[in-house]
Backbone as JSON, one array per atom type, in Angstrom:
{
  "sequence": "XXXXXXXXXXXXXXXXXXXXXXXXXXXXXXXXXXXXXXXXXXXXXXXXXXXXXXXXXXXXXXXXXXXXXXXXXXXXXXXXXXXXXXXXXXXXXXXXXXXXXXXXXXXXXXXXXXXXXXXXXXXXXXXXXXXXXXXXXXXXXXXXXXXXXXXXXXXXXXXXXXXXXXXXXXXXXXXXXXXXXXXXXXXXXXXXXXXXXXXXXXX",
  "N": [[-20.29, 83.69, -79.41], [-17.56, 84.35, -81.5], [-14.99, 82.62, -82.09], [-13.39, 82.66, -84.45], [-12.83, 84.81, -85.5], [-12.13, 86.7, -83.19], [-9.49, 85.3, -82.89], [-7.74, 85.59, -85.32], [-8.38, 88.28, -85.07], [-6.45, 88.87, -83.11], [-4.24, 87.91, -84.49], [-3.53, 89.59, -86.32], [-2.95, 91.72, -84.79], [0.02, 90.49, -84.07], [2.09, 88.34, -84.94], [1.76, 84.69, -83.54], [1.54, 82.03, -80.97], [-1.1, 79.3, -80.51], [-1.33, 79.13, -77.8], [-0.19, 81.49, -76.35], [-1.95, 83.07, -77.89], [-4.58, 82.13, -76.86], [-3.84, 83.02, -73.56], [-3.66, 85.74, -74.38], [-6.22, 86.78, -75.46], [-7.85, 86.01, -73.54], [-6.71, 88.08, -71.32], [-7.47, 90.46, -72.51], [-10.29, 90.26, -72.5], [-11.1, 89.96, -69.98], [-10.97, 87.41, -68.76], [-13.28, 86.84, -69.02], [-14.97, 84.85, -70.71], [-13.13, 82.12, -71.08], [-10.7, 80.58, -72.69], [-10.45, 77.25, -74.77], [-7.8, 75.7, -74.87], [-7.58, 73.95, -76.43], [-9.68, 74.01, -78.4], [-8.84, 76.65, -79.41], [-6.46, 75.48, -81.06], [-8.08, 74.1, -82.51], [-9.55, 75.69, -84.04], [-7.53, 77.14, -85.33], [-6.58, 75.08, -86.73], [-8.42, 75.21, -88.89], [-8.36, 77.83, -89.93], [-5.92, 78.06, -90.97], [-6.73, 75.91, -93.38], [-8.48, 77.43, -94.67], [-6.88, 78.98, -95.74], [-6.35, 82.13, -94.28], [-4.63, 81.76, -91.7], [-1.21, 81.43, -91.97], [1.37, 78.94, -91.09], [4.28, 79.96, -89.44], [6.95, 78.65, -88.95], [8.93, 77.48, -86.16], [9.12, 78.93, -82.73], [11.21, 77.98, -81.51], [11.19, 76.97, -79.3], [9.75, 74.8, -79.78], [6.88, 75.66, -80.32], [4.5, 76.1, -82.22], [4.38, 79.04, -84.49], [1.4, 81.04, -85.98], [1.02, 83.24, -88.37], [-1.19, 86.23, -89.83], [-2.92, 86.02, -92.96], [-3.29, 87.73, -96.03], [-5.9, 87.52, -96.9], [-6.63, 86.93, -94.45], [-6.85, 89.44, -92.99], [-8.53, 90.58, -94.5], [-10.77, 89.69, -93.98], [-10.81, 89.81, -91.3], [-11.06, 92.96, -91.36], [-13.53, 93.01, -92.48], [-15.39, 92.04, -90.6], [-15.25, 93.29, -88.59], [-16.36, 96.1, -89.1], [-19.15, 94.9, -89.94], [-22.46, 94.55, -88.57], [-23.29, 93.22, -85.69], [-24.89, 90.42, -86.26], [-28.48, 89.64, -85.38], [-30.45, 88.04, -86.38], [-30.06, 84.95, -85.93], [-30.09, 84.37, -82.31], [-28.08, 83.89, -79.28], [-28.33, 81.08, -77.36], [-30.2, 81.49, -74.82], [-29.8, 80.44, -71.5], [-31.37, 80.66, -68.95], [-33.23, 81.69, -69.81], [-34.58, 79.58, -71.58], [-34.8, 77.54, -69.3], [-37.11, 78.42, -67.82], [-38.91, 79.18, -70.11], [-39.7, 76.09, -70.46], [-40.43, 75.64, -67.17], [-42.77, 77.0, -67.33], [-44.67, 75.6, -68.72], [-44.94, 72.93, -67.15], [-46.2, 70.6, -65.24], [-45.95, 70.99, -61.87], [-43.78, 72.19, -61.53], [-42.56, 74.77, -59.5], [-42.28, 77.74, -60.49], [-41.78, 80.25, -59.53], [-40.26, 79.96, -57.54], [-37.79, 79.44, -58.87], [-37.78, 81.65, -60.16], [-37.27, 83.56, -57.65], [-34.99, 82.87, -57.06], [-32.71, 82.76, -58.87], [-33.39, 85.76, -59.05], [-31.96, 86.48, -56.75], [-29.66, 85.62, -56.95], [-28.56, 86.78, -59.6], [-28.55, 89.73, -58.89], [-26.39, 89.54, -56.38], [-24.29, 88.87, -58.75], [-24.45, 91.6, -60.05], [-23.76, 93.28, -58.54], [-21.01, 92.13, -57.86], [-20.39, 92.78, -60.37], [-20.4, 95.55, -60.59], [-19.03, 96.55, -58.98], [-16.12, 95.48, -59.57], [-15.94, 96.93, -62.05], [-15.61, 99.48, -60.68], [-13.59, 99.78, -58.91], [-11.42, 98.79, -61.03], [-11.48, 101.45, -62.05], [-11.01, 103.01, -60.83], [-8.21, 102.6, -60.51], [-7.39, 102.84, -63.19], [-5.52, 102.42, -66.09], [-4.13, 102.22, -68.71], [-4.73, 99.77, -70.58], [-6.55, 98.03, -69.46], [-8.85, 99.29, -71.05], [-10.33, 98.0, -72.7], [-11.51, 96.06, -70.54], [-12.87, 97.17, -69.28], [-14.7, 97.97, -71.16], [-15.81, 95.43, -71.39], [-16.99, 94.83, -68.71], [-18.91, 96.81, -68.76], [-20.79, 95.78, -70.4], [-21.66, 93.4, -69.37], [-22.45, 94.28, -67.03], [-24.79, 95.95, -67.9], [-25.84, 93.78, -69.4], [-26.96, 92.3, -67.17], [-28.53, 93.77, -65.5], [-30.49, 94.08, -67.2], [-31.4, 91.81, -67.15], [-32.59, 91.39, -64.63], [-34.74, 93.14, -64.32], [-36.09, 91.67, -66.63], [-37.08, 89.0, -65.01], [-37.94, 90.56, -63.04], [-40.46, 91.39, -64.73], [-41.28, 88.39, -65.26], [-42.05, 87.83, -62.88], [-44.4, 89.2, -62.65], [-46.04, 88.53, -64.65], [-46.75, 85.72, -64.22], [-48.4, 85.95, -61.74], [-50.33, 87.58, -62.81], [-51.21, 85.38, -64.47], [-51.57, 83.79, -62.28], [-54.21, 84.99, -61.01], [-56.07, 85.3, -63.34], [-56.54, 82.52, -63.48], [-57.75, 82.12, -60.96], [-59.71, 83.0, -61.04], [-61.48, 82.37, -63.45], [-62.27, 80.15, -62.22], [-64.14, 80.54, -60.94], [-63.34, 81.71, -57.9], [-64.27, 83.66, -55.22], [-64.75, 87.62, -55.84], [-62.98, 90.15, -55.08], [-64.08, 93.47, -54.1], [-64.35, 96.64, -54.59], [-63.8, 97.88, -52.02], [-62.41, 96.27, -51.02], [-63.99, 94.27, -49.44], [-65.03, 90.89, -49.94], [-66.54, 89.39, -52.24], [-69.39, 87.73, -52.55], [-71.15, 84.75, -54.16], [-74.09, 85.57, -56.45], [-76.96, 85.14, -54.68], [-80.22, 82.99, -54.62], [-83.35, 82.76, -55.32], [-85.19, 81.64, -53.36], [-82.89, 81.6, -50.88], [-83.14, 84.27, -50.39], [-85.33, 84.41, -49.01]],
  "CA": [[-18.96, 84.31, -79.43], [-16.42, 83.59, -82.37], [-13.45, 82.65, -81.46], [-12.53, 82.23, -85.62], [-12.51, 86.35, -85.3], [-10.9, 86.94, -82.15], [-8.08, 84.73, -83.34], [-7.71, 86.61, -86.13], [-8.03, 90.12, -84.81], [-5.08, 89.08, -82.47], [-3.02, 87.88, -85.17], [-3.3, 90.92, -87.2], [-1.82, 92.52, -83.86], [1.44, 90.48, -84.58], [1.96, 86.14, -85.09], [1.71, 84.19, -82.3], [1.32, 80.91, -81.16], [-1.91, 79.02, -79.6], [-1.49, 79.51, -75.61], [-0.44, 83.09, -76.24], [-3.41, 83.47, -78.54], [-5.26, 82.03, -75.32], [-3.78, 84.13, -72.71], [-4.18, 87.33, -75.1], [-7.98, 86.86, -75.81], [-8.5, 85.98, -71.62], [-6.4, 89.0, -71.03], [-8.2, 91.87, -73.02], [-11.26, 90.2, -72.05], [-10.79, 89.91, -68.79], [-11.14, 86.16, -68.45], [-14.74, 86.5, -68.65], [-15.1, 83.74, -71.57], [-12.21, 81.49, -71.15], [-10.89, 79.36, -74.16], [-9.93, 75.79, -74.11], [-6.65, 75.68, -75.47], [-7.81, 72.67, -77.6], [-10.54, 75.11, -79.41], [-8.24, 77.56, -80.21], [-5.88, 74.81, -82.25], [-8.42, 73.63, -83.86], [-10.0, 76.81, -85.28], [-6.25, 77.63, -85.66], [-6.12, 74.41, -88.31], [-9.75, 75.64, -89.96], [-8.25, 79.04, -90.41], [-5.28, 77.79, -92.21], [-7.34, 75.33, -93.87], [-9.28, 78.55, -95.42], [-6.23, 80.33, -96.04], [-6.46, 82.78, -93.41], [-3.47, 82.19, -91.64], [-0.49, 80.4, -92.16], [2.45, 78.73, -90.3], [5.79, 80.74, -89.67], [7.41, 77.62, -88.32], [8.34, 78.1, -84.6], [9.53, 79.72, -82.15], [12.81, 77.71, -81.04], [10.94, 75.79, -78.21], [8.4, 73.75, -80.11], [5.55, 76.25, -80.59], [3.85, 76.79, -83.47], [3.61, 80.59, -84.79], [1.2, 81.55, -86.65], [0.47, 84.7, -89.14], [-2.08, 86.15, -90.42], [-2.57, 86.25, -94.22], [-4.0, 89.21, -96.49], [-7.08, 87.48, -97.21], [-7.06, 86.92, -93.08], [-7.1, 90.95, -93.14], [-9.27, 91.49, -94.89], [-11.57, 88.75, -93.03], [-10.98, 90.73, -90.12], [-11.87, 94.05, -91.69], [-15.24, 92.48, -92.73], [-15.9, 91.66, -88.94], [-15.33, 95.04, -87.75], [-16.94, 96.77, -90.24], [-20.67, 94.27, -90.12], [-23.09, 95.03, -87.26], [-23.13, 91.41, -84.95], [-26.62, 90.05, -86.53], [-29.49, 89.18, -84.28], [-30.94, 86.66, -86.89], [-30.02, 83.91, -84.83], [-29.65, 84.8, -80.88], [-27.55, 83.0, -78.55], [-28.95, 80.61, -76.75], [-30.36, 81.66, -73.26], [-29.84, 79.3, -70.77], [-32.26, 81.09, -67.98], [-34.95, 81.61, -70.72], [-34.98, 77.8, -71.76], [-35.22, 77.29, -68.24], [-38.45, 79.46, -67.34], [-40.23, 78.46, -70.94], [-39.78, 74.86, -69.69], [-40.91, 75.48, -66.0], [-44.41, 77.27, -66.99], [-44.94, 74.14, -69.35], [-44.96, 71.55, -66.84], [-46.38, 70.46, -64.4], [-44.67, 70.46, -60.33], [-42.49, 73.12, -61.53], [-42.55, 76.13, -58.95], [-41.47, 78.89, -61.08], [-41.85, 81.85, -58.84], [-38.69, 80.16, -57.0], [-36.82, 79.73, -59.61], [-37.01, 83.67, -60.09], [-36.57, 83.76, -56.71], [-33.6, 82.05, -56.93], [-32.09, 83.73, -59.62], [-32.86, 86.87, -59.11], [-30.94, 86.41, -55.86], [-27.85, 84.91, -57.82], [-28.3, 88.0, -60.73], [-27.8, 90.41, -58.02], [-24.98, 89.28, -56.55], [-23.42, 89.05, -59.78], [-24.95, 92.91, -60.42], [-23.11, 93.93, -57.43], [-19.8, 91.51, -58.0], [-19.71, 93.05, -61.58], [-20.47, 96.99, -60.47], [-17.38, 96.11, -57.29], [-15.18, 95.3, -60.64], [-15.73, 97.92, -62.43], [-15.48, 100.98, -59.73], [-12.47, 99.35, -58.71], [-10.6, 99.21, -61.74], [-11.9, 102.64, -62.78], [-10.21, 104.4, -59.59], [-6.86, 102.88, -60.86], [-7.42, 102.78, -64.78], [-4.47, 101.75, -67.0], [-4.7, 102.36, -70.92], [-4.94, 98.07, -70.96], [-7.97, 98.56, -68.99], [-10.04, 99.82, -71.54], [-10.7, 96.6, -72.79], [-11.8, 95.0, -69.18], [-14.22, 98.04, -68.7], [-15.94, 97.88, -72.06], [-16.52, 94.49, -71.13], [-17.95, 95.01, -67.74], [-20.1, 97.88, -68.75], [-21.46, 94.86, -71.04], [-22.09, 92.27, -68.36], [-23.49, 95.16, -66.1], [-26.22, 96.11, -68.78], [-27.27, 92.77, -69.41], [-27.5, 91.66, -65.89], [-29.8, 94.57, -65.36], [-31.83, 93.68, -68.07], [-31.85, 90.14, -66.91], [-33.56, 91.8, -63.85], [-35.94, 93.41, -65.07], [-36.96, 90.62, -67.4], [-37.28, 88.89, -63.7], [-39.63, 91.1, -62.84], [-41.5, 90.92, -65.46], [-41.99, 87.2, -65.63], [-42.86, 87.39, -61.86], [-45.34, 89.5, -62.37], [-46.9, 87.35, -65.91], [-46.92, 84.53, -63.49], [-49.02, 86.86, -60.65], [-51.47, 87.44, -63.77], [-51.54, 84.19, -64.91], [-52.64, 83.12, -61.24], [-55.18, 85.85, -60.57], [-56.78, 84.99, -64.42], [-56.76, 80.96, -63.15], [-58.8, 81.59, -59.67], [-60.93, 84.49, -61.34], [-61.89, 81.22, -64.03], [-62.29, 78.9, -61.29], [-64.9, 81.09, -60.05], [-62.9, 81.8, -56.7], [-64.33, 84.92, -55.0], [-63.86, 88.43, -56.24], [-63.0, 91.57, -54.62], [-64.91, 94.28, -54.63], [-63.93, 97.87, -54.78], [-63.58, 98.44, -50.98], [-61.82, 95.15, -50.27], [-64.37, 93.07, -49.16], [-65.12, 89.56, -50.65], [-67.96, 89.51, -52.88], [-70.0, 86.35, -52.51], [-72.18, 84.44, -55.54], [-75.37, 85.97, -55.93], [-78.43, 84.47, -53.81], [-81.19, 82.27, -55.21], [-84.65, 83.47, -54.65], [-84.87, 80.89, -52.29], [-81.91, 82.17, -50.06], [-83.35, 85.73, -50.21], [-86.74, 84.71, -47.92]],
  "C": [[-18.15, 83.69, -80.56], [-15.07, 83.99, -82.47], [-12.72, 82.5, -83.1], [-11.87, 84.17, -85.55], [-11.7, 87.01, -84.53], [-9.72, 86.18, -82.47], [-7.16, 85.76, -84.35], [-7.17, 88.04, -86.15], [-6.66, 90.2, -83.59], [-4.18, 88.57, -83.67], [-2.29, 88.62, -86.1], [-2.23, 91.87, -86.15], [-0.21, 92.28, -84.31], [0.97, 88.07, -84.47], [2.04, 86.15, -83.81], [1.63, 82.72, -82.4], [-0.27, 80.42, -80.23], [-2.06, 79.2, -78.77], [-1.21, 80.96, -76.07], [-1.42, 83.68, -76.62], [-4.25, 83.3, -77.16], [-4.95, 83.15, -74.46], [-4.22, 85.63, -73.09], [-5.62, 87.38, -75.04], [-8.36, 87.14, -74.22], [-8.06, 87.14, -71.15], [-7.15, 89.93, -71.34], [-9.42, 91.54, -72.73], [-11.95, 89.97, -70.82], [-11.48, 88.77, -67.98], [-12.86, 85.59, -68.93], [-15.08, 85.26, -69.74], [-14.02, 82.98, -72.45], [-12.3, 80.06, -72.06], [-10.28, 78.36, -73.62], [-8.85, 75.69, -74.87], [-6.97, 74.28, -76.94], [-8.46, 73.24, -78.73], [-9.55, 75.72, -80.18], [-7.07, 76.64, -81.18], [-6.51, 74.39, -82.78], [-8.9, 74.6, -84.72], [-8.54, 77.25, -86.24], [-5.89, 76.49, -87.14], [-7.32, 74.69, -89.35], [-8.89, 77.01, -90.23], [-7.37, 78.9, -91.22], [-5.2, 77.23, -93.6], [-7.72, 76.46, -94.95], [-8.25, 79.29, -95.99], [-5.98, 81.4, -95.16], [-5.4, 83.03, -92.99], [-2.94, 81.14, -92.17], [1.2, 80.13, -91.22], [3.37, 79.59, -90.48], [6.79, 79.69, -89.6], [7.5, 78.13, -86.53], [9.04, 78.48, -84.09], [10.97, 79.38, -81.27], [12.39, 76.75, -79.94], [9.59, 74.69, -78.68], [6.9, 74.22, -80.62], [5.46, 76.9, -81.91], [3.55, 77.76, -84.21], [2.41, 80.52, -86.03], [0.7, 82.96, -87.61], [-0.76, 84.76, -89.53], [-2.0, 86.19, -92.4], [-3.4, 87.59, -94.96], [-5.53, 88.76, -97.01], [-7.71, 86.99, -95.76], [-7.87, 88.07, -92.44], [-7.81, 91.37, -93.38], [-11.0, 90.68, -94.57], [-12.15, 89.68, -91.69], [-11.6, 92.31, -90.64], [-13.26, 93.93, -91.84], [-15.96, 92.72, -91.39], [-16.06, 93.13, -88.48], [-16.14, 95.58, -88.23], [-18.72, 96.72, -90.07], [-21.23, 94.71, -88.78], [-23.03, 93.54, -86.99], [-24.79, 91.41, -85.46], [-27.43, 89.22, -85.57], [-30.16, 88.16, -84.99], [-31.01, 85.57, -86.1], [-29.6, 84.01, -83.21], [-29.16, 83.47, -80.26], [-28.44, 81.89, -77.75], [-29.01, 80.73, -75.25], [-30.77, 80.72, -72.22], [-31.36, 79.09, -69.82], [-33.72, 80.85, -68.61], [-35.59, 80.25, -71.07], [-35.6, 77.66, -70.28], [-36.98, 77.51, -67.62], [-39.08, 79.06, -68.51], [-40.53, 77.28, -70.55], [-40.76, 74.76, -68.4], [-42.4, 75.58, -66.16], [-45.19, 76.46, -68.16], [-45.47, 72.7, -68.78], [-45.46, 71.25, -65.61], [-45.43, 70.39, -62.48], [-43.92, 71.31, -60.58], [-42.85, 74.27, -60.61], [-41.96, 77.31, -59.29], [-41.18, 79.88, -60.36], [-40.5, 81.47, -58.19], [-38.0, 79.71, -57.45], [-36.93, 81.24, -60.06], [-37.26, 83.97, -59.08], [-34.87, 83.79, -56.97], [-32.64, 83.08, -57.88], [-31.97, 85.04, -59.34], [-31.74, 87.56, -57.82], [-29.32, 86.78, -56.59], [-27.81, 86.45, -58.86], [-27.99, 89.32, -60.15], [-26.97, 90.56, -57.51], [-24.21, 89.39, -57.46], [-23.65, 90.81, -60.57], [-23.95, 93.44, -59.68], [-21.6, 93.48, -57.52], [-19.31, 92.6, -59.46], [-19.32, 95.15, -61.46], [-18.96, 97.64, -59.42], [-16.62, 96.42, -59.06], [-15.2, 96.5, -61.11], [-15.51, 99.27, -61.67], [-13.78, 100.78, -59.22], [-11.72, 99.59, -59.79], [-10.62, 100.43, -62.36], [-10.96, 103.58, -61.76], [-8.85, 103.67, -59.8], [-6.3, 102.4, -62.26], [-6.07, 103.08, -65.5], [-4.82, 102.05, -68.5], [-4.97, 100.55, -71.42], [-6.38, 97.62, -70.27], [-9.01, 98.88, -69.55], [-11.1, 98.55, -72.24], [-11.64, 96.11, -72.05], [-13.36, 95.63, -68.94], [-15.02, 98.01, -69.88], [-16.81, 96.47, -71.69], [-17.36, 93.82, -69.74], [-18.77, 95.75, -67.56], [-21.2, 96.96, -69.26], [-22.17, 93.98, -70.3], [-23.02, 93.42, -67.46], [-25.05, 95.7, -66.34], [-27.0, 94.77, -68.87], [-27.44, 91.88, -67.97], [-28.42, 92.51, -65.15], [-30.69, 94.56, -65.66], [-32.69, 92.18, -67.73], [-32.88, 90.03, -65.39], [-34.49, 92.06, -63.52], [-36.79, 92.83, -65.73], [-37.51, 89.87, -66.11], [-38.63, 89.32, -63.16], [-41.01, 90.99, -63.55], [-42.0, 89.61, -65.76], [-42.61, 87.06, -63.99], [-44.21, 88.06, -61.6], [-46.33, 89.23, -63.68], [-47.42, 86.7, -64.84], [-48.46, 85.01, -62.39], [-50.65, 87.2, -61.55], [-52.13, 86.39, -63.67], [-52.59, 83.97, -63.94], [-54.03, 83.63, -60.84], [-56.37, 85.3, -61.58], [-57.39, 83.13, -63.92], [-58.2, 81.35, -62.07], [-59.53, 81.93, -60.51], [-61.86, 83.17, -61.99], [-62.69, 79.82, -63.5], [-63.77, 78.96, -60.29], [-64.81, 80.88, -58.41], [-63.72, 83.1, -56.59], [-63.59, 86.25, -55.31], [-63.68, 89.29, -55.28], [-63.09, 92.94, -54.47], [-64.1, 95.51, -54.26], [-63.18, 98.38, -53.59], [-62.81, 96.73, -49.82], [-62.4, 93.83, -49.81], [-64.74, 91.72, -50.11], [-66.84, 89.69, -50.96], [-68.97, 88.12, -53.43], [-71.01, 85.87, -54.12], [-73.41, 85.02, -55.08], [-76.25, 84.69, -55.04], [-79.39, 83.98, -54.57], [-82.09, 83.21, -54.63], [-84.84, 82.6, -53.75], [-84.51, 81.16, -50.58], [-82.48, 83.38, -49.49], [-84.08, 85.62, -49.29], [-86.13, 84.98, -46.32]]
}
């Protein structure tokens, strides 16, 4: 997420100061990736640093405004404009997790996607509640909240699905292990298909 952009694209709205910058961003985004008020002053002294923006002085009680500048503008136009590049992907917490588990020994993976996919449901269902809800009494400030729960709703679906699919790698995996191990197979009609017989055995 970059918070040098979202700063930005609110200050083009109109100046401001730090906490309002905060509340504004948590507002239109509807909290879902809450800033630390400390972050946002310091990108706030890198952006002036760059030029970007610059102080107004303040606002009569101590707070800081700041503007944007025309080479802030046209910062922000850039942003809008570029597609978000996949070159480098975020870092997935879950996925670390699960490459880790089927690495190591003692790890029981299958309930950790148990587990999860528990928890990713709930939050499927918490996020689908949100959105039906604010949709049956939609606001023009709203549009915001719902782009960004259509967002969370897609990738917690996908994060489902991926779910599935590693529980059923895993379900491979194990089947490929016995099969190796020369565990018994199972033959066409269910029953268990024993090692052949020595000549021996056969008399």
């Amino acid at each position: 997420m970059s918070i040098r952009y979202s700063l930005l694209a609110l200050l083009q709205d109109q100046p401001r100061y730090g906490y309002q910058l905060r509340v504004e961003f948590e507002n239109r985004t509807g909290a879902t990736w809450p800033l630390n008020i400390g972050q946002v002053y310091t990108t706030l002294d890198r952006l002036e640093r760059d030029a970007l923006v610059a102080k107004e002085g303040d606002d009569g009680e101590g707070h800081v405004v700041y503007s944007i500048t025309p080479a802030g503008k046209a910062e922000v136009r850039n942003w809008f404009a570029a597609p978000v590049e996949r070159n480098n992907p975020p870092r997935n917490e879950l996925a670390i997790k699960l490459a880790l588990a089927v690495t190591l020994p003692g790890v029981d993976v299958q309930a950790i996607i148990q587990a999860q996919r528990v928890a990713s449901i709930r939050a499927l269902q918490d996020y689908t509640k949100a959105r039906r809800d604010t949709a049956a009494n939609q606001r023009a400030a709203d549009t915001a909240w719902l782009l960004v729960l259509d967002s969370l709703i897609f990738q917690t679906e996908a994060e489902v699905r991926w779910l599935d699919l590693c529980e059923a790698r895993m379900v491979q995996q194990a089947q490929a292990q016995a099969a190796s191990a020369g565990a018994p197979r199972k033959t066409s009609n269910g029953a268990t298909e024993d090692a052949p017989l020595n000549a021996d055995s056969r008399r």
